[in-house]
C-alpha positions in Angstrom: -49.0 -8.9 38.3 -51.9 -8.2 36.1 -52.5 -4.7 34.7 -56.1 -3.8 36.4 -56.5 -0.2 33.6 -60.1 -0.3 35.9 -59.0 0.0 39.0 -57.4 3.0 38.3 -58.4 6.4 39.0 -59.4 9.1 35.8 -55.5 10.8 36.7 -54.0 7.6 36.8 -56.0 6.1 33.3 -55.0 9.3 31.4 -51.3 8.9 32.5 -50.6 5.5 31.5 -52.4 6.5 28.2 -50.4 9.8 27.7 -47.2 6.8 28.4 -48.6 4.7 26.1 -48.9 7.2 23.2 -45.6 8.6 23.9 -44.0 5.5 23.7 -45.4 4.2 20.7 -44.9 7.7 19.3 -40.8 7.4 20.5 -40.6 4.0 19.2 -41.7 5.5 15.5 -39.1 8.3 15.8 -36.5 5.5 16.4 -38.1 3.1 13.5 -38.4 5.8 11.2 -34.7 6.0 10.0 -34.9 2.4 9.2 -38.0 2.7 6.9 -36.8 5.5 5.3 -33.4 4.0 4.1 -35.3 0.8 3.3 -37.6 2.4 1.0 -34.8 4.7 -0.4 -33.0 1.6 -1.6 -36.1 0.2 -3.7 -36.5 3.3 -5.2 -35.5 5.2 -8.5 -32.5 8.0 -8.0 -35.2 10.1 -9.5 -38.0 10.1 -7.0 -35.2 10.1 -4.4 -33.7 13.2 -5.6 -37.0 14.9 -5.8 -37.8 14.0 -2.1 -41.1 12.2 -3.2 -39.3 9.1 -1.0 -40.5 9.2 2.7 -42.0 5.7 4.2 -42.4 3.5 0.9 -40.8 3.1 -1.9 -42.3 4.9 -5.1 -41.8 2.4 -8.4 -40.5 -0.5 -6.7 -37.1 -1.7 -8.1 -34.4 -4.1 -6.6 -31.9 -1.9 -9.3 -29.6 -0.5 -6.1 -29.3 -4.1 -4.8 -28.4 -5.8 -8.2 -26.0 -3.3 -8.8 -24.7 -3.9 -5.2 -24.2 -7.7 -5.7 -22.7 -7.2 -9.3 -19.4 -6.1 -8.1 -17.2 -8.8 -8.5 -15.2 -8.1 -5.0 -18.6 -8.3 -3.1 -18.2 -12.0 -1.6 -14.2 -10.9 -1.1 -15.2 -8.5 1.0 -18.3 -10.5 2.9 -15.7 -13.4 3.8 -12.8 -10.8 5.3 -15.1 -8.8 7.3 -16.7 -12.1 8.8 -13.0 -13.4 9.2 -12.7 -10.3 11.4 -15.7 -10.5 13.0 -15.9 -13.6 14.1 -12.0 -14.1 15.0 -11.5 -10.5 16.2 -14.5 -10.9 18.8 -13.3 -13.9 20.1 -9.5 -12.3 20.6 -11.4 -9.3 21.7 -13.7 -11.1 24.8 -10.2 -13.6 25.5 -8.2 -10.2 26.2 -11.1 -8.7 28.3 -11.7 -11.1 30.4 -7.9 -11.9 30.8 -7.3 -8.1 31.9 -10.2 -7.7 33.9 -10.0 -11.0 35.7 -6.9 -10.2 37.8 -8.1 -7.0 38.0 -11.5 -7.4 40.1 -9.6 -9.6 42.6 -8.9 -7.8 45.9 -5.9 -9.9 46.7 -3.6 -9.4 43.2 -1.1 -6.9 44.7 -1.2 -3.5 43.4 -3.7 -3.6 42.2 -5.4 -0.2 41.9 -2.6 1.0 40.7 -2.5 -1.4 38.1 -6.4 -0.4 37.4 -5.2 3.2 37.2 -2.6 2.8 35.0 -5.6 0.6 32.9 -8.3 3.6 32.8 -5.5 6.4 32.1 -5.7 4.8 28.5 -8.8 6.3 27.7 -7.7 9.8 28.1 -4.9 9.3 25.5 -6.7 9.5 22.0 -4.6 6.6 19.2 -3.2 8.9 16.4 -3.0 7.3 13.2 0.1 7.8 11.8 2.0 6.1 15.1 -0.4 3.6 14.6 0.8 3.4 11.0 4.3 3.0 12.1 3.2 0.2 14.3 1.9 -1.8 12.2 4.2 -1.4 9.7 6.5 -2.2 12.0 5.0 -5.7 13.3 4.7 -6.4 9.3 0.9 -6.3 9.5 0.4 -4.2 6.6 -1.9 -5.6 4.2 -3.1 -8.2 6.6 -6.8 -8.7 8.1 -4.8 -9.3 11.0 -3.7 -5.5 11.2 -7.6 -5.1 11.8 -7.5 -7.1 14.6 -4.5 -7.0 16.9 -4.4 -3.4 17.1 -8.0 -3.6 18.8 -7.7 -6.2 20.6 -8.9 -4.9 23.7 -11.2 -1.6 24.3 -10.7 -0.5 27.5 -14.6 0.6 28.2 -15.7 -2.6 27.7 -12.9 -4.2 30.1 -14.4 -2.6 32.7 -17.8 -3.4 32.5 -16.4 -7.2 32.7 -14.4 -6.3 36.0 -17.5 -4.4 37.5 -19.5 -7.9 36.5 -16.8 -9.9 38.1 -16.9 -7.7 41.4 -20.5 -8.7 41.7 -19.9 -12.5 41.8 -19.8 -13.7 45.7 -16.4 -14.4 47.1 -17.6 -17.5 48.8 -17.9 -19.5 45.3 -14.3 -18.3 44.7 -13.3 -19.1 48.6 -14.9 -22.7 47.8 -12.8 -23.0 44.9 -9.3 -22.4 46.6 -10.4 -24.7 49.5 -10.8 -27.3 46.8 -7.6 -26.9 45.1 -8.6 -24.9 42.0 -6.1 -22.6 40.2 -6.5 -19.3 38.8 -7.5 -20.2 35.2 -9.4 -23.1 36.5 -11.6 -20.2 39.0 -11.8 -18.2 35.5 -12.7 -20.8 33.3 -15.1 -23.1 35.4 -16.8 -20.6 37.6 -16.5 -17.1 36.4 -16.7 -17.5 32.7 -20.4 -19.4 32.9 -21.5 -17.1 35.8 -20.8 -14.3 32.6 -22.8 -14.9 30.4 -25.1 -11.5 29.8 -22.0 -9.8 29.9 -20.4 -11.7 27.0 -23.5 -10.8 25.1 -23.5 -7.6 25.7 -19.4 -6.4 25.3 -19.8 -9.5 22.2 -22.5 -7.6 20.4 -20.3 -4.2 20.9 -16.8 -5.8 20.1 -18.8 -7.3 16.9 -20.6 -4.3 15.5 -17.0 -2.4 16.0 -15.5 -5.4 14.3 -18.0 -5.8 11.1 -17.9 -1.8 10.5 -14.5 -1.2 10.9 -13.8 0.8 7.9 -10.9 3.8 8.5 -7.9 1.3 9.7 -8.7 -1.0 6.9 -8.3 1.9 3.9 -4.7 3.1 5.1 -4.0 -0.7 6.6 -5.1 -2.4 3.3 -4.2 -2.2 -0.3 -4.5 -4.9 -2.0 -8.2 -5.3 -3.4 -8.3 -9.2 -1.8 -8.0 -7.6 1.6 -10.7 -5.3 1.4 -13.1 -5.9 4.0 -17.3 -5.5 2.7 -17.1 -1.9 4.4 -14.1 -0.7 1.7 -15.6 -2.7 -0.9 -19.6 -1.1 -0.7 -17.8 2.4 -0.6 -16.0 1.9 -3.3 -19.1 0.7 -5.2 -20.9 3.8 -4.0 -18.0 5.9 -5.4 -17.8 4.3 -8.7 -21.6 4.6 -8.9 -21.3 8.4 -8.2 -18.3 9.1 -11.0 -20.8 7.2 -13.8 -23.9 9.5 -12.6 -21.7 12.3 -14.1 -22.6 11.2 -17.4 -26.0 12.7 -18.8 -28.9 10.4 -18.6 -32.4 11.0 -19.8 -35.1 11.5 -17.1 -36.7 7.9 -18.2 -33.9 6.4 -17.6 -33.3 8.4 -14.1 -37.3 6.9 -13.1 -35.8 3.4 -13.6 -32.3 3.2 -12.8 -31.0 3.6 -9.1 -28.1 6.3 -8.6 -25.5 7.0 -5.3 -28.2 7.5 -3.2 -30.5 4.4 -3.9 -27.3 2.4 -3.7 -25.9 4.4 -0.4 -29.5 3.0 0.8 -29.0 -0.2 0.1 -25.6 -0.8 1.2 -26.8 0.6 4.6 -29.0 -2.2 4.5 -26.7 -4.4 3.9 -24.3 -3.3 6.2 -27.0 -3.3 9.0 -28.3 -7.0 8.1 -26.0 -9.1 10.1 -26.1 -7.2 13.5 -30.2 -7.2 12.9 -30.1 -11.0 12.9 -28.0 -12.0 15.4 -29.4 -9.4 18.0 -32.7 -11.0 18.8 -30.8 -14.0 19.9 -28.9 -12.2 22.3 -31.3 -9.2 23.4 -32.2 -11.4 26.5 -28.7 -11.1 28.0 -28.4 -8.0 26.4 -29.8 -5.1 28.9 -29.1 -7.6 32.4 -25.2 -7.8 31.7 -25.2 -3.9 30.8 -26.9 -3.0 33.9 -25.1 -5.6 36.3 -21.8 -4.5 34.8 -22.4 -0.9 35.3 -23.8 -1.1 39.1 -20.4 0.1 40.3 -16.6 1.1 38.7 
């Protein structure tokens, strides 16, 4: 349909245009964060500190990014926190949809008490030091995999997957089992490519958990060739901050970036990965979240 602004009465004009300015006036309030951290990290600690920094960068310098990529365990921590990405997502979507599979189908006995036994989870908060035990116990300490298999699944997330299942006809299923098909062949040939938005959407928030983890891997993780990039950029950050305690001339304040030119830029960073890959997947995006929260 073709928007007729003519057609429309003087009310109806100055509505949509109130919309339109508070829309474009939201979408800056949301943007601005972004262009502030951005030209934070191409700035001197000095104009930073002074608050002279708002939407672009006074004295352009790439300092807080050189300094970031010096750091010898910077490509360590890239490759472990891509290892968990990537494999922990994969584990994390295999789980979900294995849980809520069996879960959305009315004929699996017991089955709302099995779903209520499922959702009670979320009302028990994980303390850490049982957690600790855990893994220490499973001999995962020091392992990316400690990252991993303790999160395998998120709850929150299974469910959306069982309320997208719920919304796939039972007559494709019914066809199925006439013809002979098995559970995991039902799962695998007909549910699974029917899913699609949904796997973008609980991928994208299983990856983002994944790529920022950052709390399990400083008491799971010791040795330095574990560190995953979130433990590696704070510990860059913290150095940064222990060698700004030395005196330094205001000259050399103008050029140099400090902690918060190089916080900046490691939120850049940090944010890089999840900005690329979500324009592939915005399309699935907003359908699987609304189809998979239609109903519990």
């Amino acid at each position: 349909m073709r928007f007729k602004f003519k057609s429309y009465t003087l009310l109806e004009k100055l509505f949509v245009i109130f919309i339109y300015i508070f829309l474009i006036l939201f979408g800056f309030v949301c943007f601005f964060p972004f262009i502030h951290v951005l030209a934070r990290s191409f700035s001197p600690e000095f104009y930073i500190q002074q608050g002279q920094v708002v939407l672009f960068p006074i004295k352009w310098t790439i300092n807080a990014y050189q300094k970031v990529f010096q750091a010898h365990q910077i490509i360590v921590g890239f490759r472990n926190s891509l290892f968990v990405a990537s494999v922990g997502t994969v584990i994390n979507l295999v789980m979900s949809f294995a849980i809520a599979y069996p879960l959305s189908r009315k004929r699996l006995p017991l089955r709302k008490t099995f779903t209520v036994i499922v959702v009670f989870t979320m009302l028990l908060p994980v303390a850490i030091i049982p957690l600790y035990l855990l893994v220490r116990k499973l001999g995962l300490l020091n392992s990316l995999w400690a990252l991993i298999w303790p999160y395998a699944i998120t709850t929150f997330n299974m469910i959306i997957i069982k309320t997208y299942f719920q919304e796939i006809p039972d007559s494709l299923e019914e066809s199925a089992i006439l013809d002979g098909a098995g559970e995991l062949t039902i799962l695998i040939r007909i549910f699974i490519p029917l899913s699609r938005p949904v796997i973008a959407a609980v991928g994208l928030f299983y990856l983002i958990f994944n790529w920022n983890i950052f709390m399990p891997a400083v008491f799971f993780l010791t040795h330095p060739n574990k560190y995953t990039i979130q433990v590696v950029l704070n510990d860059i950050i913290t150095q940064q901050m222990l060698a700004d305690m030395l005196p330094y001339s205001v000259s050399m304040m103008q050029k140099s970036a400090g902690p918060e030119g190089i916080q900046a830029a490691v939120t850049i960073i940090i944010m890089l990965p999840i900005l690329i890959i979500y324009p592939f997947i915005q399309k699935y995006f907003t359908k699987g979240i609304m189809i998979g929260s239609v109903k519990g």
